[in-house]
MIMI-787554 format. One record per residue (C-alpha): x negated, y, z negated; residue number from 1; residue in three letters. Coordinates in pm, whole numbers, padded with zeros to 5 digits. Layout:
LONU, X, Y, Z, NUM, ALA $
...
This chain:
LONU, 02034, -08417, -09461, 1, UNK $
LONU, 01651, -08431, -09329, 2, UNK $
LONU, 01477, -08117, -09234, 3, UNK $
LONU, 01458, -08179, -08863, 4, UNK $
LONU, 01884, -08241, -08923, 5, UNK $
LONU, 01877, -07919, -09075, 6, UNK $
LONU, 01656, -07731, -08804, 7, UNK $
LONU, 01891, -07903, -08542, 8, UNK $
LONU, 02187, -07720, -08706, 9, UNK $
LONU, 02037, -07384, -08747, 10, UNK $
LONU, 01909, -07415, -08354, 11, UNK $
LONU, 02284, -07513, -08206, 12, UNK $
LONU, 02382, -07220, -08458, 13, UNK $
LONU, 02169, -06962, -08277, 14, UNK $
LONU, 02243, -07098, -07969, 15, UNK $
LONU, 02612, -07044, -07991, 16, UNK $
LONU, 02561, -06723, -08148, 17, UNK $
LONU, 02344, -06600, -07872, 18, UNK $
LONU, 02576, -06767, -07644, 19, UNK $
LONU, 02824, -06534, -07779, 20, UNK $
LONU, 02628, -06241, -07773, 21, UNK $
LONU, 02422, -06239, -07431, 22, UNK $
LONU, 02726, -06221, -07212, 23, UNK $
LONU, 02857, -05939, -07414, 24, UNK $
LONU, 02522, -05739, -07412, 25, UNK $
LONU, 02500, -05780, -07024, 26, UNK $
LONU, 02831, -05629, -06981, 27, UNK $
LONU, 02718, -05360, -07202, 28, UNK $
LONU, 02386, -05337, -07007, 29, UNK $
LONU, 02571, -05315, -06630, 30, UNK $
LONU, 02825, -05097, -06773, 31, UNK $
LONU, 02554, -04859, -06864, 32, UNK $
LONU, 02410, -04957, -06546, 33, UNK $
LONU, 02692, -04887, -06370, 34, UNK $
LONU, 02720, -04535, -06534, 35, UNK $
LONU, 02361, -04413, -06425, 36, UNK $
LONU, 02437, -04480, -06065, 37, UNK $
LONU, 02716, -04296, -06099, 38, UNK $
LONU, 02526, -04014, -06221, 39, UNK $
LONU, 02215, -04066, -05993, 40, UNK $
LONU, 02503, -04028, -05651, 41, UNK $
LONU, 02658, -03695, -05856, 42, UNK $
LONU, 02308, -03578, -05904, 43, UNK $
LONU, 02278, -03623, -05506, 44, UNK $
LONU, 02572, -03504, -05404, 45, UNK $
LONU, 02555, -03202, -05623, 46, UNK $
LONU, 02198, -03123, -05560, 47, UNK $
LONU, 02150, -03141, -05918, 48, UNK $
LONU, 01782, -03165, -06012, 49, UNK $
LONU, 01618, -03167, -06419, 50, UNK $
LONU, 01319, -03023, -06511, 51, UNK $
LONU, 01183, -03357, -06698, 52, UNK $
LONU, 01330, -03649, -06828, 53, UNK $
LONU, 01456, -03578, -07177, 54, UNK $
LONU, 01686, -03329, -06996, 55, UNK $
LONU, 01809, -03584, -06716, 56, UNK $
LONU, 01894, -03805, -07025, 57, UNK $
LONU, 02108, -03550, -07196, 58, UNK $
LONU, 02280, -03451, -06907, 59, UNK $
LONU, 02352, -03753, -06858, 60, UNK $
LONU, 02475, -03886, -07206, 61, UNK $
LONU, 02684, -03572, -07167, 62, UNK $
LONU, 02801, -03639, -06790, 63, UNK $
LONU, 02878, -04056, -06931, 64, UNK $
LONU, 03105, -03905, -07201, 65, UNK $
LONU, 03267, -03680, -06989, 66, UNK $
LONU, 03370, -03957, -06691, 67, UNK $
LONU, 03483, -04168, -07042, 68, UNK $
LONU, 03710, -03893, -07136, 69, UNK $
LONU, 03794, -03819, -06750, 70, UNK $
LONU, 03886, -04180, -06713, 71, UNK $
LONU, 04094, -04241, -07046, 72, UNK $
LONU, 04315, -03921, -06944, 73, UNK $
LONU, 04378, -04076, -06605, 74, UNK $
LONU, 04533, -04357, -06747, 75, UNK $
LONU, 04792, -04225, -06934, 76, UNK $
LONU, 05158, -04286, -06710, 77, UNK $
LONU, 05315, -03922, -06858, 78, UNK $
LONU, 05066, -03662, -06718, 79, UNK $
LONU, 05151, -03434, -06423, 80, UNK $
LONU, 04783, -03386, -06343, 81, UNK $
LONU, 04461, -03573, -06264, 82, UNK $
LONU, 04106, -03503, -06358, 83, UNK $
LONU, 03818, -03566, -06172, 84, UNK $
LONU, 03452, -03578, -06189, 85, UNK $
LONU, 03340, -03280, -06010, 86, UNK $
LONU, 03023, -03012, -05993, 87, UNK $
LONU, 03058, -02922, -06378, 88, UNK $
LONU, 03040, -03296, -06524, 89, UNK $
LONU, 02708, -03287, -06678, 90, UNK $
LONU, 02821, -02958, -06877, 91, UNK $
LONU, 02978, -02933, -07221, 92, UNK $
LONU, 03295, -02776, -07214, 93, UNK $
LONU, 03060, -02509, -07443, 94, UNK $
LONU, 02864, -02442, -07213, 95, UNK $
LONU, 03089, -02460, -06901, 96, UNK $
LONU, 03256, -02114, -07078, 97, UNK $
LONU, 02977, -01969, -07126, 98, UNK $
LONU, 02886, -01993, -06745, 99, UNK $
LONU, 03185, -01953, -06604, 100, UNK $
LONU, 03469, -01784, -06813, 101, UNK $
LONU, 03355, -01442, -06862, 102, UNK $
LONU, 03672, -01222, -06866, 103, UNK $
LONU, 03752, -00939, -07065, 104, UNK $
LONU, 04046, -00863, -07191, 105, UNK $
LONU, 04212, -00552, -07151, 106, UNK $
LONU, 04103, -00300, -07400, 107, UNK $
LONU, 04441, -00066, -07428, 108, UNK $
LONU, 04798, -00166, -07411, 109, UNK $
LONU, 05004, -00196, -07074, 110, UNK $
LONU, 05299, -00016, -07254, 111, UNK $
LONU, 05133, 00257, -07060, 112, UNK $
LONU, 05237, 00149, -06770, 113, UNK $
LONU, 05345, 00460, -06531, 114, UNK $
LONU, 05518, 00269, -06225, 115, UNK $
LONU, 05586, -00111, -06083, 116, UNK $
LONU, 05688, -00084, -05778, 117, UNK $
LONU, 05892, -00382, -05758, 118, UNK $
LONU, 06092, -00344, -06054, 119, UNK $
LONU, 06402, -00357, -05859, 120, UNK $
LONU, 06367, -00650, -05631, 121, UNK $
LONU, 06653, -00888, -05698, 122, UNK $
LONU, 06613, -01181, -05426, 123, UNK $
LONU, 06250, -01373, -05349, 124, UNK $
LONU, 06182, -01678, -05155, 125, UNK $
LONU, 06220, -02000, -05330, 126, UNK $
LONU, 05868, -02029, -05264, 127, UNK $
LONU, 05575, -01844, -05150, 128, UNK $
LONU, 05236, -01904, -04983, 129, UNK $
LONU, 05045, -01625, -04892, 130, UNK $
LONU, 04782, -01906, -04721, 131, UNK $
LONU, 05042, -01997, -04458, 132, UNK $
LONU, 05058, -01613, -04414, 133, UNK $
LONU, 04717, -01544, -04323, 134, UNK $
LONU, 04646, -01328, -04647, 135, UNK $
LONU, 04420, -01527, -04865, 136, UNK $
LONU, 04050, -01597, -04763, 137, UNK $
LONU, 03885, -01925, -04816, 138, UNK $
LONU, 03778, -02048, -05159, 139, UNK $
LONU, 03453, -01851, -05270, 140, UNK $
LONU, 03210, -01959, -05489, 141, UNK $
LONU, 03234, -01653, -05657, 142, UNK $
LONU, 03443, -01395, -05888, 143, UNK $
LONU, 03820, -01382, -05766, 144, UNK $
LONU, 03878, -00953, -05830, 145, UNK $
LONU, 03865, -00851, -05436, 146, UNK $
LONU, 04134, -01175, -05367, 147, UNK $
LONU, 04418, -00934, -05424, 148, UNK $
LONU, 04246, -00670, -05233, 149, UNK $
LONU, 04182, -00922, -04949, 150, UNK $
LONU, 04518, -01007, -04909, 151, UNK $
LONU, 04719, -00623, -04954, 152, UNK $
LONU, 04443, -00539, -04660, 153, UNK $
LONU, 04574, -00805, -04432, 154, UNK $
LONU, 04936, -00752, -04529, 155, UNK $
LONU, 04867, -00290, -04457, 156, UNK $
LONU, 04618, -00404, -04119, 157, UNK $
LONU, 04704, -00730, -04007, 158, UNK $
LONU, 04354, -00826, -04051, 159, UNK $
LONU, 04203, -01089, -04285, 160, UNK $
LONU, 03821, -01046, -04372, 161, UNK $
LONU, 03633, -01129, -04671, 162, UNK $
LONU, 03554, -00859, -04909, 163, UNK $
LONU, 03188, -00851, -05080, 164, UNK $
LONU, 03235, -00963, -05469, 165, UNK $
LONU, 02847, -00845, -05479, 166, UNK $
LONU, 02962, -00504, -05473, 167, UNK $
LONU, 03124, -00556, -05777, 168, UNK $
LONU, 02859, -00713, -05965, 169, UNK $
LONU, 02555, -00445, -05873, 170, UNK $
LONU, 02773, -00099, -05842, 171, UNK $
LONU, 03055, -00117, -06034, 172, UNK $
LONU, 02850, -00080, -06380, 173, UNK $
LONU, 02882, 00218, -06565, 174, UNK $
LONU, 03147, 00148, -06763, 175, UNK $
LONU, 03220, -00189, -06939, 176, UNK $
LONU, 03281, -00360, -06670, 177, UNK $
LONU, 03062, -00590, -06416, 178, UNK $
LONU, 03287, -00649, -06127, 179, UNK $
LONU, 03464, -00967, -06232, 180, UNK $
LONU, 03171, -01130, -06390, 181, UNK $
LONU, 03295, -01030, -06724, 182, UNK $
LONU, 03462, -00720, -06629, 183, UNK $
LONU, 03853, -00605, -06635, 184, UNK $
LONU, 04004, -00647, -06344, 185, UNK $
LONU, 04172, -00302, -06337, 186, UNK $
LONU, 03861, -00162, -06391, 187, UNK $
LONU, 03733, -00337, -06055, 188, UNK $
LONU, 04047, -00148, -05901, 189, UNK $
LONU, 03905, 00166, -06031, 190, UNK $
LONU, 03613, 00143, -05889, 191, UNK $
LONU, 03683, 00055, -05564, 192, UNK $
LONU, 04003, 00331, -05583, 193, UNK $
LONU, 03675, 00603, -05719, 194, UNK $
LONU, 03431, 00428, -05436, 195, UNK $
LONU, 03686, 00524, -05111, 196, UNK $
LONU, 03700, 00112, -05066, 197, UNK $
LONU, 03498, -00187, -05032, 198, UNK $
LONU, 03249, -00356, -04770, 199, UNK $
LONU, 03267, -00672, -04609, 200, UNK $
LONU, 03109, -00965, -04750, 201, UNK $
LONU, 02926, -00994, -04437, 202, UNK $
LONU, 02749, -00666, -04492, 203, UNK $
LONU, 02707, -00759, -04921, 204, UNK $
LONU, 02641, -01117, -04918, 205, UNK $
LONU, 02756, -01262, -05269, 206, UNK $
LONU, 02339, -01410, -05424, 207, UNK $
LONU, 02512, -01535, -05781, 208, UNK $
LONU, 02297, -01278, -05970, 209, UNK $
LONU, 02282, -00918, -06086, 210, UNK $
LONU, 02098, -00695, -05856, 211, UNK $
LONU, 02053, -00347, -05773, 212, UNK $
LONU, 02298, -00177, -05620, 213, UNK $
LONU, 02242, -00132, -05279, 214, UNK $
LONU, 02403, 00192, -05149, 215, UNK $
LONU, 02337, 00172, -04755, 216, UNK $
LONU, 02561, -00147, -04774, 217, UNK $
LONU, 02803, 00017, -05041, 218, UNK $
LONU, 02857, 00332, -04820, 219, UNK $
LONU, 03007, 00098, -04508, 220, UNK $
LONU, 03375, 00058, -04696, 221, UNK $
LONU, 03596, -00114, -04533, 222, UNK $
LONU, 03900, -00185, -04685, 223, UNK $
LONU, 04102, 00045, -04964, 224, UNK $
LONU, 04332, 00067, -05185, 225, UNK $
LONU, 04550, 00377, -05271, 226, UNK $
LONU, 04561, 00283, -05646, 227, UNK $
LONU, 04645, -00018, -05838, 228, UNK $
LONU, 04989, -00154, -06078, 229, UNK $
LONU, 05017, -00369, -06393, 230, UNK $
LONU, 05319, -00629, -06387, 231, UNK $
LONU, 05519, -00558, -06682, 232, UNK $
LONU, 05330, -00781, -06973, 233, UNK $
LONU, 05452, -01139, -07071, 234, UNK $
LONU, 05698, -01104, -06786, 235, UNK $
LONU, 05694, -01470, -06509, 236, UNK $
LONU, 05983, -01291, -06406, 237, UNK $
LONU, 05813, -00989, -06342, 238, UNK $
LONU, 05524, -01185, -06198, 239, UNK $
LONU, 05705, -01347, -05970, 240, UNK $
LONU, 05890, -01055, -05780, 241, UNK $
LONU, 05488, -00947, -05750, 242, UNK $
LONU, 05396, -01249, -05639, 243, UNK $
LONU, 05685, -01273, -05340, 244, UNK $
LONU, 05563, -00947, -05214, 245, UNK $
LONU, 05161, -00986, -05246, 246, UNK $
LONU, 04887, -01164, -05391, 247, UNK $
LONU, 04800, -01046, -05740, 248, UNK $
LONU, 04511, -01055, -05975, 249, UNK $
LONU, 04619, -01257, -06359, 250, UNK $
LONU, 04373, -01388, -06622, 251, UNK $
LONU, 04456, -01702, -06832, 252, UNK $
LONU, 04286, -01889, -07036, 253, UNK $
LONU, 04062, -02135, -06835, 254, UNK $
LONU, 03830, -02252, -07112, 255, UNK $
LONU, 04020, -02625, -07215, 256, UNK $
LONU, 03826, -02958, -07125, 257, UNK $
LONU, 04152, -03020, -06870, 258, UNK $
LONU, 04082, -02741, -06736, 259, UNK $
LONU, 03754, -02779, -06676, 260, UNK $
LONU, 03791, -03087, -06504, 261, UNK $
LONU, 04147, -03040, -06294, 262, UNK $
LONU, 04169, -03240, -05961, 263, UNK $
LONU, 04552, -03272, -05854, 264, UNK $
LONU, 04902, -03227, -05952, 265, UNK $
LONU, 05099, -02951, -06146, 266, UNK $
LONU, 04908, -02843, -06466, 267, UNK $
LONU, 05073, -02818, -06781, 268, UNK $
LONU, 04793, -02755, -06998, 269, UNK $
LONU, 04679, -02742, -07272, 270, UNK $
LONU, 04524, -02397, -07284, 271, UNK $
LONU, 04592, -02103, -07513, 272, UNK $
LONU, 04612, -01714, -07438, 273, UNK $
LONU, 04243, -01649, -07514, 274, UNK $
LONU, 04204, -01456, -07131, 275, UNK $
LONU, 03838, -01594, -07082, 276, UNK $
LONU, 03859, -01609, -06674, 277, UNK $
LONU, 04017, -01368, -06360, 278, UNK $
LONU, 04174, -01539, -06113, 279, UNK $
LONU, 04385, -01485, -05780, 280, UNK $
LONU, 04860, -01643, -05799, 281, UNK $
LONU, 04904, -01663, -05429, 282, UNK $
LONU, 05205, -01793, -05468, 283, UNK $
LONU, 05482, -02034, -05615, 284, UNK $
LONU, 05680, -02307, -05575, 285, UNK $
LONU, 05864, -02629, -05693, 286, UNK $
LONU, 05672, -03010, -05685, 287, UNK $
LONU, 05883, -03336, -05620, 288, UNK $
LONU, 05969, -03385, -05903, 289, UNK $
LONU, 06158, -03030, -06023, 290, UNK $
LONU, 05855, -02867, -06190, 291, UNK $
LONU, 05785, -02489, -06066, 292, UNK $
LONU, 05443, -02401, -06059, 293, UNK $
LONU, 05235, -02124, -05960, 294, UNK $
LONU, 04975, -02176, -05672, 295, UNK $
LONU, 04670, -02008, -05815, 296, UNK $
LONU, 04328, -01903, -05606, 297, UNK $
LONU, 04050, -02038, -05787, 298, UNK $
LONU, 03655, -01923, -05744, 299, UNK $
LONU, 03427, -02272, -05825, 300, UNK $
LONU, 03446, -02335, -05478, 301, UNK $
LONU, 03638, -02613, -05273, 302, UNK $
LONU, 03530, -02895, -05465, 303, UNK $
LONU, 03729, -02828, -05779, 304, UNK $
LONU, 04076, -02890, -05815, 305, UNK $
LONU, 04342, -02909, -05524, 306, UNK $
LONU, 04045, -02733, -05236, 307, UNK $
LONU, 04004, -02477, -05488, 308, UNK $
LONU, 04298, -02411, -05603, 309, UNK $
LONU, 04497, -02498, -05890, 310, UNK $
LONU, 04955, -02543, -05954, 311, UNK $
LONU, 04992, -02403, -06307, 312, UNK $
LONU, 05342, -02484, -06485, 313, UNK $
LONU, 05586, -02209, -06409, 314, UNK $
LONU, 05827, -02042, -06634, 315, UNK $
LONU, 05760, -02206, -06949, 316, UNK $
LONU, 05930, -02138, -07275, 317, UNK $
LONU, 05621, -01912, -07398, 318, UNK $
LONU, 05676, -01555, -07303, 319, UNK $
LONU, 05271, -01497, -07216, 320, UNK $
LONU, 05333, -01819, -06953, 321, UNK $
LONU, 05099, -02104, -06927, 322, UNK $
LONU, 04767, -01990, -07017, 323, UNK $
LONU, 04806, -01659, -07067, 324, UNK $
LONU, 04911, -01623, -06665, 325, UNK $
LONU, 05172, -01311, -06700, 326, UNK $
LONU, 04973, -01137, -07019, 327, UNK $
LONU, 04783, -00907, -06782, 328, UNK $
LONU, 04864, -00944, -06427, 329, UNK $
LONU, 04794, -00648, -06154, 330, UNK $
LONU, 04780, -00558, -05823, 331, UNK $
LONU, 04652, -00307, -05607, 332, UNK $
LONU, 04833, -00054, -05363, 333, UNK $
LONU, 04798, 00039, -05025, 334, UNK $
């Protein structure tokens, strides 16, 4: 064979080699494409601006593996839930704890637990909603302590109104607490029990930072509590008379990539009992399909989960309940 034979071979070789290969790297190339629209119309819709460009490209390497992950779980058939790409998508699920799961656990026991006032309540509704009762507020952007408040002051008044979480986080400091951002709920009870009550939210805007506290606002209460109840520990039984009868303040453990990301449906985890983040049962009930669930008050705003809210798995075989949910649940009194 000549040497312009030859050079003919080796050229048709690269030429059906590269035939091979430029289709696939295009598809690779609009995929990736693809993916930083995606994250340019989040960025926009989420008001999400970088300080340069070596951070835009991390968040986004992090936001492209996230939607991967996101989109692989979706497509299983046996899930009970959906996740979606919402505010917290360019996050790790590191960081996402840091900034948003800052719960303390209680630092005693609840075996000294004085009274629980519906210890002998034998019937409830098959299920609850305190929305459909006027008793909840809308979904906050904010720490989830004065939810149970809220709602025991519309059930004693008749009167809904917002309570100001900012309250919380600038006055109620002396001890180891810092409202709900990090604090223990009961603690948050305290206060407001020691305080003579709590101002509107009107009258304390919530700013999503520590401040001072202010104490012309502080000094306009107005809504109280008499005291404040634990639900017998590791109890859904418990929980659930509590629940039929008023909202109530649980922790769980909120700090899982699923839960992160939760959209729709009945969550059945996974998540452990490490209590990382308050938040709000408003109520229970039973999906389609048999599962009971708990109908929990989130605080990331509207645009995560189910408008803010989230159905956790009810009365599972682990005594502490999905995520920790009936570990350290409590309500105030009125």
């Amino acid at each position: 064979m000549g040497f312009t034979n030859q050079f003919q071979c080796l050229c048709l070789a690269l030429i059906i080699v590269l035939g091979a290969w430029v289709p696939q790297a295009m598809a690779r190339t609009l995929q990736d494409a693809s993916m930083h629209e995606r994250h340019e119309q989040w960025m926009y819709l989420h008001g999400r601006v970088y300080n340069d460009n070596y951070e835009k490209e991390k968040r986004y390497q992090i936001f492209k593996e996230n939607v991967e992950r996101i989109e692989s779980f979706n497509k299983a058939d046996n899930k009970s839930y959906k996740l979606g790409v919402n505010e917290f998508a360019d996050l790790t699920n590191e960081e996402f704890k840091a900034s948003r799961n800052r719960f303390k656990g209680h630092m005693g026991s609840q075996s000294e637990l004085i009274s629980y006032k519906y210890e002998n309540v034998t019937a409830v509704p098959p299920t609850m909603d305190w929305r459909m009762r006027g008793a909840v507020t809308p979904v906050k952007n904010q720490g989830q302590c004065v939810a149970a408040l809220e709602g025991i002051t519309q059930l004693r008044t008749g009167i809904l109104v917002s309570l100001s979480e900012q309250e919380l986080v600038d006055c109620d400091r002396n001890g180891v607490d810092q409202g709900c951002r990090g604090g223990l709920m009961d603690e948050a009870f305290k206060f407001i029990l020691q305080n003579k009550g709590l101002t509107t939210e009107a009258n304390y805007p919530f700013n999503g930072v520590d401040g001072t506290c202010n104490a012309i606002m502080e000094a306009n209460s107005a809504a109280y509590i008499t005291g404040f109840e634990d639900v017998p520990a590791n109890n859904e039984e418990a929980l659930l008379y509590a629940v039929a009868n008023q909202p109530v303040s649980v922790a769980i453990d909120a700090g899982s990539h699923e839960f992160q990301f939760y959209s729709s449906g009945v969550f059945t985890g996974p998540c452990g009992t490490n209590l990382d983040h308050g938040v709000a049962a408003v109520g229970y009930g039973v999906d389609a399909d048999g599962t009971k669930y708990w109908l929990v008050k989130n605080s990331w705003s509207t645009r995560w989960g189910e408008g803010g809210y989230i159905r956790m798995q009810r009365d599972v075989v682990a005594m502490e309940g999905l995520c920790g949910i009936a570990m350290q649940p409590s309500y105030p009194t009125a």
